[in-house]
C-alpha positions as CSV (number, residue, x, y, z in Angstrom):
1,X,30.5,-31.4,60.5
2,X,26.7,-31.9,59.4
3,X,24.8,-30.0,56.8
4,X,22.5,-28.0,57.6
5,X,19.3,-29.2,56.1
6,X,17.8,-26.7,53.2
7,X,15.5,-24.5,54.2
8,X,12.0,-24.7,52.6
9,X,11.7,-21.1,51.8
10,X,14.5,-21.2,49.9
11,X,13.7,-24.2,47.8
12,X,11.6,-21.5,44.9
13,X,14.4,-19.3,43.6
14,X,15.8,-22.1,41.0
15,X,12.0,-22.5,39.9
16,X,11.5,-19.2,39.7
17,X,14.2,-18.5,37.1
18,X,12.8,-21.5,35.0
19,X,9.5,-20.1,35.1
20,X,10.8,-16.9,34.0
21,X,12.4,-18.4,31.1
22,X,9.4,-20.2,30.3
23,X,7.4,-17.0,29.8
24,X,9.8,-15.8,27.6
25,X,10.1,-18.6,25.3
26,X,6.4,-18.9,25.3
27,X,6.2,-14.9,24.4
28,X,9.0,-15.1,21.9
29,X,7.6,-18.6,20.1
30,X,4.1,-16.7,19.9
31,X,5.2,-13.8,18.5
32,X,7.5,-15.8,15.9
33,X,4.5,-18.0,14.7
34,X,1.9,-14.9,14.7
35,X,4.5,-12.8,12.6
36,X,5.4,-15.7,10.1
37,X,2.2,-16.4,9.6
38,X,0.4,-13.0,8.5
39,X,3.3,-10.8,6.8
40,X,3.5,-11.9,3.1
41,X,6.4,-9.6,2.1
42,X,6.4,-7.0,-0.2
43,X,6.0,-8.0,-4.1
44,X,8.0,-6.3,-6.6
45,X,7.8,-8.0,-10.4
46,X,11.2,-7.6,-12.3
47,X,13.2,-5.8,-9.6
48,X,16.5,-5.5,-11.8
49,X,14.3,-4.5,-14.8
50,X,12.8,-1.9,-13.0
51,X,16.6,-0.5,-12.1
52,X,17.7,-0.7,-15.3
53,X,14.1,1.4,-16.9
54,X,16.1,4.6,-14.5
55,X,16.8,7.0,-17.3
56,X,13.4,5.9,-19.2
57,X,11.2,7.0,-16.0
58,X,13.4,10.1,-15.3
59,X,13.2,11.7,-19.0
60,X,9.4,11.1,-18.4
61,X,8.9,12.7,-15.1
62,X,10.5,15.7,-16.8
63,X,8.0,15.8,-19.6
64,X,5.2,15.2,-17.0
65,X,6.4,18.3,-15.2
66,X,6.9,20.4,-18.4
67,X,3.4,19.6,-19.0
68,X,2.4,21.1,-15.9
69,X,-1.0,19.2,-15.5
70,X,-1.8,18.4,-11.7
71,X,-4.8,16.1,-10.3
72,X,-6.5,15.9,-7.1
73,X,-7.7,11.9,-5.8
74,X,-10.8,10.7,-3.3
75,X,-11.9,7.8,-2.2
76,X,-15.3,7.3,-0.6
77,X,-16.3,4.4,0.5
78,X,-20.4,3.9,-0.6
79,X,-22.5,1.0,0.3
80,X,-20.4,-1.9,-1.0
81,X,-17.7,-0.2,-3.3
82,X,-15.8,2.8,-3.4
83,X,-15.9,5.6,-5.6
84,X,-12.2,7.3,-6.6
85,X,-12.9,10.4,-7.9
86,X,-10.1,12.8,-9.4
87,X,-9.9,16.4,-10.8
88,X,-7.3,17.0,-13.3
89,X,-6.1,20.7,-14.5
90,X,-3.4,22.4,-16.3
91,X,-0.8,24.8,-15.3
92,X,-3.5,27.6,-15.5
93,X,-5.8,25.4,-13.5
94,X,-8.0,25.0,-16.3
95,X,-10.3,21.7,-16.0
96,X,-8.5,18.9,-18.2
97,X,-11.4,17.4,-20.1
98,X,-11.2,14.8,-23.0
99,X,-8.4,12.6,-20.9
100,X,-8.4,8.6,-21.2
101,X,-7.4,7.5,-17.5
102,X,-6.6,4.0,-17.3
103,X,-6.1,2.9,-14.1
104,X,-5.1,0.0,-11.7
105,X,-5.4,-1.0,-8.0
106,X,-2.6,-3.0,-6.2
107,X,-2.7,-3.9,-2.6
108,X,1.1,-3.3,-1.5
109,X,1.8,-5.9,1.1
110,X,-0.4,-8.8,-0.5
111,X,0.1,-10.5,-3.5
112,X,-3.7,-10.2,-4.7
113,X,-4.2,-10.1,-8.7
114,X,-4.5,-6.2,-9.4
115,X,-8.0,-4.2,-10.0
116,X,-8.1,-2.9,-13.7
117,X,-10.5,0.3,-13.2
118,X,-11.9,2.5,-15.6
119,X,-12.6,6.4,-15.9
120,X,-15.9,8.2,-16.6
121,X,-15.6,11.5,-17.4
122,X,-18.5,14.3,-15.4
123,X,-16.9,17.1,-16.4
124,X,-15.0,20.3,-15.3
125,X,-11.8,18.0,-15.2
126,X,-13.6,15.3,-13.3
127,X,-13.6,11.5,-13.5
128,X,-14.8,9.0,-11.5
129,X,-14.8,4.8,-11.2
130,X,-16.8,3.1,-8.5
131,X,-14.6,0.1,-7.5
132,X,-15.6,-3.7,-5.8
133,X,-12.4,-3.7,-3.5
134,X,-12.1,-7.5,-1.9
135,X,-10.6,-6.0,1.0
136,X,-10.1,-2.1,3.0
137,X,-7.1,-0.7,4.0
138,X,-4.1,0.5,2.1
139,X,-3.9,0.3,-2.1
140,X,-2.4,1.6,-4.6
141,X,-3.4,3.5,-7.3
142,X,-1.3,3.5,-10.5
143,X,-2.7,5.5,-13.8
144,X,-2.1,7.3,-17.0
145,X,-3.4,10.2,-18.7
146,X,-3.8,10.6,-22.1
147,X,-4.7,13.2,-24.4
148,X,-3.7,13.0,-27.9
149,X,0.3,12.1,-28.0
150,X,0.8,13.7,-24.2
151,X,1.1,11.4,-21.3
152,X,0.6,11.6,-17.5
153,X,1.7,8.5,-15.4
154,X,1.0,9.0,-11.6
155,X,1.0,6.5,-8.9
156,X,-1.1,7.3,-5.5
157,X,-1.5,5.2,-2.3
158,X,-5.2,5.3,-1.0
159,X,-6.0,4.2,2.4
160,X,-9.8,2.8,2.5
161,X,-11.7,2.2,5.5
């Protein structure tokens, strides 16, 4: 018996599953390049220190809340910078004035050297620090309050645009 000869029509199917697989590898080897080469991790200093500093941090968030002062944060974004601006008061929503704020930025998914920023007092329970941020989007804010031997340690993420 003779073969028949193979038709030309037909001759494209194997190709087209190659091509197919192509895309796909060329999809999949773009995406594995593009994501390796812009996600720096997260950064955590001392993560088993931090575990073990449990108890210390809890027994403080209880004296924070016994203390009953609350704050309020803003960012603005003006010209070149950004002003923060917070409003601190007590459980009777009376302005805290005479507080030390020491403060630091951190961007969370970068490992960029963190921002010391200070306070200025306006009044009424008000504060404000205009800050040169190197880049926008999402930091961290982490502070404490001080008034003589109380302390207030908060941590607040601000998105900047």
């Amino acid at each position: 018996m003779a073969q028949k000869p193979s038709s030309p029509r037909g001759r494209w199917i194997p190709w087209l599953f190659v091509g197919g697989f192509a895309v796909v590898i060329a999809v999949n080897t773009t995406l594995i390049v593009y994501a390796s080469s812009t996600f720096s991790g997260l950064v955590v200093e001392h993560p088993y220190k931090k575990g073990l500093e449990y108890n210390q941090t809890k027994a403080q968030l209880e004296a924070q809340a016994r203390l009953g002062w609350r704050y309020e944060v803003s960012a603005v974004p003006a010209a070149d910078a950004v002003m923060i601006e917070m409003r601190w008061v007590d459980a009777g929503k009376t302005p805290l004035d005479g507080l030390a704020l020491d403060g630091e930025l951190q961007r969370p998914v970068e490992n960029l050297p963190p921002l010391r920023i200070s306070f200025e007092a306006v009044g009424a329970g008000r504060y404000r620090s205009q800050v040169q941020l190197p880049k926008q989007g999402a930091w961290d804010l982490h502070l404490t309050a001080r008034r003589g031997s109380q302390e207030f340690s908060a941590a607040e993420r601000l998105l900047i645009r």
